[in-house]
C-alpha positions as CSV (number, residue, x, y, z in Angstrom):
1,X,0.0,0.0,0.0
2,X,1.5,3.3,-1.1
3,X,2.1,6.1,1.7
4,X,-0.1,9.6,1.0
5,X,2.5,12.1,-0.3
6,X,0.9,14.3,2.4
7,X,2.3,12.1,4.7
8,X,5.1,11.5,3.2
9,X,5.9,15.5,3.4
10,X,4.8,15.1,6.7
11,X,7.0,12.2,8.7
12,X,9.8,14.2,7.0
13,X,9.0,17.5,9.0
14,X,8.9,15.6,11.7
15,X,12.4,13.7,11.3
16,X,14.9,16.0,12.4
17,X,12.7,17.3,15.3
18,X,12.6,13.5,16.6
19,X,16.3,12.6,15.8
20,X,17.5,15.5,17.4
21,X,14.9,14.9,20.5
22,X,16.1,11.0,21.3
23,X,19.8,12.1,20.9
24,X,19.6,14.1,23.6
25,X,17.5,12.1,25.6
26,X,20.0,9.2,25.3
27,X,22.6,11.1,27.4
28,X,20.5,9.9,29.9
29,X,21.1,6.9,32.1
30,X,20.1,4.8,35.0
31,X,22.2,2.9,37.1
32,X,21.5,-1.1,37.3
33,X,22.2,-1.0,40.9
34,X,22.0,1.2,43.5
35,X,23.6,0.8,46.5
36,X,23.6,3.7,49.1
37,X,21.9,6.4,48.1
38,X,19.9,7.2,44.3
39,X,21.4,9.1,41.2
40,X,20.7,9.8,37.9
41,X,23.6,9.7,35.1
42,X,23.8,11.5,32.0
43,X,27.1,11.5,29.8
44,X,28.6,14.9,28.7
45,X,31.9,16.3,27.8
46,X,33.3,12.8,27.8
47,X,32.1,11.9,31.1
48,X,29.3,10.1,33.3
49,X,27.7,12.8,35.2
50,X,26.3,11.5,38.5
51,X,22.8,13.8,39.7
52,X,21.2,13.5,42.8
53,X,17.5,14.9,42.9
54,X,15.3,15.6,45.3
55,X,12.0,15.2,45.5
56,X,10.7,17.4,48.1
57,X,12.5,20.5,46.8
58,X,10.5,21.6,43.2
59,X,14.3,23.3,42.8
60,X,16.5,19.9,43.4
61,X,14.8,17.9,40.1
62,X,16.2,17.9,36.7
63,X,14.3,18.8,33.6
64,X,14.4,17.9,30.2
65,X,15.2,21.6,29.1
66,X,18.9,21.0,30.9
67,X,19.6,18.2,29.1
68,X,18.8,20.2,25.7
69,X,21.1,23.0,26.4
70,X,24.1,20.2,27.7
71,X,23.6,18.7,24.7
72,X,23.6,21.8,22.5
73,X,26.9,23.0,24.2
74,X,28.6,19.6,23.9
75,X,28.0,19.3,19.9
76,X,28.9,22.8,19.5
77,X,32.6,23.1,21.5
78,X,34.3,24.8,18.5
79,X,31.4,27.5,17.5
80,X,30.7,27.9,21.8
81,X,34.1,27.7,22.9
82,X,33.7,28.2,26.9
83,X,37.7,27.9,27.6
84,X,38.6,30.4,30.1
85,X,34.8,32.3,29.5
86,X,33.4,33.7,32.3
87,X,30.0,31.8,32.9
88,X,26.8,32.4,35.0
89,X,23.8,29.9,35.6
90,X,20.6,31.0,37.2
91,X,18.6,28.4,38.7
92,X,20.8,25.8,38.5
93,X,19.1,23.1,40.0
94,X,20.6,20.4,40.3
95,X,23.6,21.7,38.6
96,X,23.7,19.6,35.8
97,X,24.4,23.0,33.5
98,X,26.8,24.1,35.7
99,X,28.9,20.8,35.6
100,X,28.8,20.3,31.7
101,X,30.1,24.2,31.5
102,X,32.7,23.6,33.6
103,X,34.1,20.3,32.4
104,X,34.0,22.2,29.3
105,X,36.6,24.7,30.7
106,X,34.6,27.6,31.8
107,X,35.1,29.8,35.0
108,X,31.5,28.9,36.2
109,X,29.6,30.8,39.1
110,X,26.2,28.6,39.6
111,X,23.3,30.0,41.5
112,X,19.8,29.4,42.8
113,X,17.7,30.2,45.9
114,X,19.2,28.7,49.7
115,X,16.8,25.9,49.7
116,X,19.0,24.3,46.6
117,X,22.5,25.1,47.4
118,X,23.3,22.0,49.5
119,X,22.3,19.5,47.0
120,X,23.6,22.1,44.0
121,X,27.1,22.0,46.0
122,X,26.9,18.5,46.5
123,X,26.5,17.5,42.8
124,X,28.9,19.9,41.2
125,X,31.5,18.5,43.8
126,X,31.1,15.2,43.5
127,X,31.4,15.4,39.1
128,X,33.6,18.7,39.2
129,X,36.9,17.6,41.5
130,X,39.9,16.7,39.6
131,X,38.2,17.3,36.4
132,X,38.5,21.2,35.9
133,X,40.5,23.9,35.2
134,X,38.6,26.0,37.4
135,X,36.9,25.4,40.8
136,X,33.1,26.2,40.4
137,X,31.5,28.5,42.8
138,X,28.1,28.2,44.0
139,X,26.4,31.3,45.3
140,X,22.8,32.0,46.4
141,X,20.8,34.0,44.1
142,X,17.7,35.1,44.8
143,X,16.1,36.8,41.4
144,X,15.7,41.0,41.6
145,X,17.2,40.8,45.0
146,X,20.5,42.3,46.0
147,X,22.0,42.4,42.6
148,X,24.4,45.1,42.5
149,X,25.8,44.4,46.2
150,X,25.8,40.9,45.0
151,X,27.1,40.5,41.4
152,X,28.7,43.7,40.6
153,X,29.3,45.9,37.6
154,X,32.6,46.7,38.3
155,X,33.6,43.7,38.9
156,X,31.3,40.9,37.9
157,X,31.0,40.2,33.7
158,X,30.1,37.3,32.3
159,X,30.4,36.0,28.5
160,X,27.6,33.8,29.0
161,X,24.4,33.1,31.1
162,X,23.1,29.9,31.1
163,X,19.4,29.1,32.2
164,X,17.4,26.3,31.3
165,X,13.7,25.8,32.7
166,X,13.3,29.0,34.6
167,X,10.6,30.2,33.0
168,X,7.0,28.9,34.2
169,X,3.9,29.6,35.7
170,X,5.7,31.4,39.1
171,X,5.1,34.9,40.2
172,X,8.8,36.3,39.8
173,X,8.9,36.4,36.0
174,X,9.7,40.6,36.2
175,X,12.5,39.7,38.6
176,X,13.8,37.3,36.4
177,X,13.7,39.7,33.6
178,X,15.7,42.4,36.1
179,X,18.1,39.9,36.8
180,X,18.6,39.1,33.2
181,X,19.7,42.4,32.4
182,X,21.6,43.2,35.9
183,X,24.0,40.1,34.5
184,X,24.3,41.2,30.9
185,X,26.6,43.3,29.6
186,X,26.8,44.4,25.4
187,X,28.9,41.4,24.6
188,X,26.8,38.7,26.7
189,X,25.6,35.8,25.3
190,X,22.4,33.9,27.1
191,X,21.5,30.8,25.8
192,X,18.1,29.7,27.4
193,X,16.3,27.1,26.8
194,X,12.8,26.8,27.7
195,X,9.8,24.3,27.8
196,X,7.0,26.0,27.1
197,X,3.3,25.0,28.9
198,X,1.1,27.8,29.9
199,X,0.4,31.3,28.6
200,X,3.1,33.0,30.9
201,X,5.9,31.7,28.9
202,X,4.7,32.7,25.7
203,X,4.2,36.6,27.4
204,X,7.4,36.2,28.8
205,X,9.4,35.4,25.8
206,X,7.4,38.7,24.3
207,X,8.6,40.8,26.7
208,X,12.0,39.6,26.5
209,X,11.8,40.4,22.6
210,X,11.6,44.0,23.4
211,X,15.0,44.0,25.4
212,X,16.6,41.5,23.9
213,X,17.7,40.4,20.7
214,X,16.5,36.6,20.2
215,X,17.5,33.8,17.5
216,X,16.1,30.5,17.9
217,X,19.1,27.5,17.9
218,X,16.7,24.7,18.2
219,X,13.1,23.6,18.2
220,X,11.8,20.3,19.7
221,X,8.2,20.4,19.8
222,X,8.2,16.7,20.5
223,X,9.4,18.1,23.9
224,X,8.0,21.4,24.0
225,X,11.0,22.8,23.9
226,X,12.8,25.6,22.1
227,X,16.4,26.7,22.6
228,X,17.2,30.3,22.7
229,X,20.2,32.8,22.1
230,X,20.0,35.9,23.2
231,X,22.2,39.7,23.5
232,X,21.3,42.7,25.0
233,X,19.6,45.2,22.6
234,X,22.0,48.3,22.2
235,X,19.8,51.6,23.6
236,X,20.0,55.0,20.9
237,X,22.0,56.7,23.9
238,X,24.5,53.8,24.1
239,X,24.8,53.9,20.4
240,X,25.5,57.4,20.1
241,X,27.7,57.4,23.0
242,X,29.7,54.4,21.2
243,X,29.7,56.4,17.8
């Protein structure tokens, strides 16, 4: 029986969404037995990446949308180079972001709110030590709080900000977008990558449009997914100060 050429057309859109979807979610493994405590292992930069969760912190689980950006930053090494880069992730989770970046050579500051930090610390040590050229630092961030006397102009610039899932239905999306631009300078890059379920993210990423410059680097609707890069829109006062 012959196929409709519809469909046809069809299963071909669909191929590189799918491909793309069950590479990444192969970096993902269980472990066939476990002994003392629970983990979760995913293989980046060369390595088995041990990740302990936990389930009564919303914070302390891993989604999807961090494994999409690993992935993206481990296939793309020469064009995302992260030697010796200055790196910040915001709600890091369970750190898994964090780890990959560093393992890939960046200087890597990883934040989220207190309630994470102890399992955040615990999971970059354990897959960070002896593997670096940097030792990651793990700092509370609480977003729109405490910025400036936090993460400093003068002193604090990153080449890239790393978040992956921050965006959903909470009530600190304007804080989020303040934070965003505290940590940005010109010349920062953000890649984001976001899962996308109820109207707020959709607003969100609208609102972000109007500050920032956005290009999409992948699209997964198979997982609902989409994978951002993102600068800093130069203001008219900026750009005449520069000219």
């Amino acid at each position: 029986m012959e196929r409709d050429p519809a469909e046809e057309s069809e299963a071909k859109d669909e191929a590189p969404d799918a491909e793309l979807a069950t590479a990444i979610m192969k970096r993902h493994f269980r472990p066939s037995l476990i002994k003392t405590e629970a983990w979760e292992g995913y293989t980046f930069a060369d390595l088995e990446i041990k990740i302990k969760e936990s389930t009564d912190c919303y914070g302390a689980v891993l989604w999807p949308s961090a494994m999409v950006l690993c992935h993206f930053l481990d296939t793309h090494r020469e064009k995302y180079n992260l030697v010796d880069k200055n790196v910040i992730e915001i709600g890091a989770g369970t750190g898994l972001v964090t780890i990959v970046c560093s393992l890939l050579g960046a200087k890597v500051t990883s934040t989220d709110l207190p309630d994470v930090l102890s399992n955040l610390r615990y999971n970059v040590s354990r897959n960070t030590r002896g593997h670096c050229r940097y030792e990651t630092q793990v700092m509370e961030l609480s977003w729109g709080q405490q910025l400036e006397e936090r993460f400093p102009h003068a002193s604090c610039h990153y080449d890239y900000i790393m978040a992956a899932d921050v965006v959903y239905a909470h009530p600190y999306l304007d804080e989020l977008m303040e934070t965003f631009e505290h940590l940005c300078s010109q010349d920062t890059v953000i890649l984001w990558a976001m899962r996308f379920r109820l109207e707020p993210e959709n607003s969100f990423v609208d609102r972000f449009q109007t500050r920032f410059h956005l290009e999409e680097l992948y699209d997964l609707p198979s997982l609902r997914i989409k994978l951002y890069r993102a600068q800093k829109k130069v203001s008219q006062s900026q750009s005449g100060a520069a000219a």
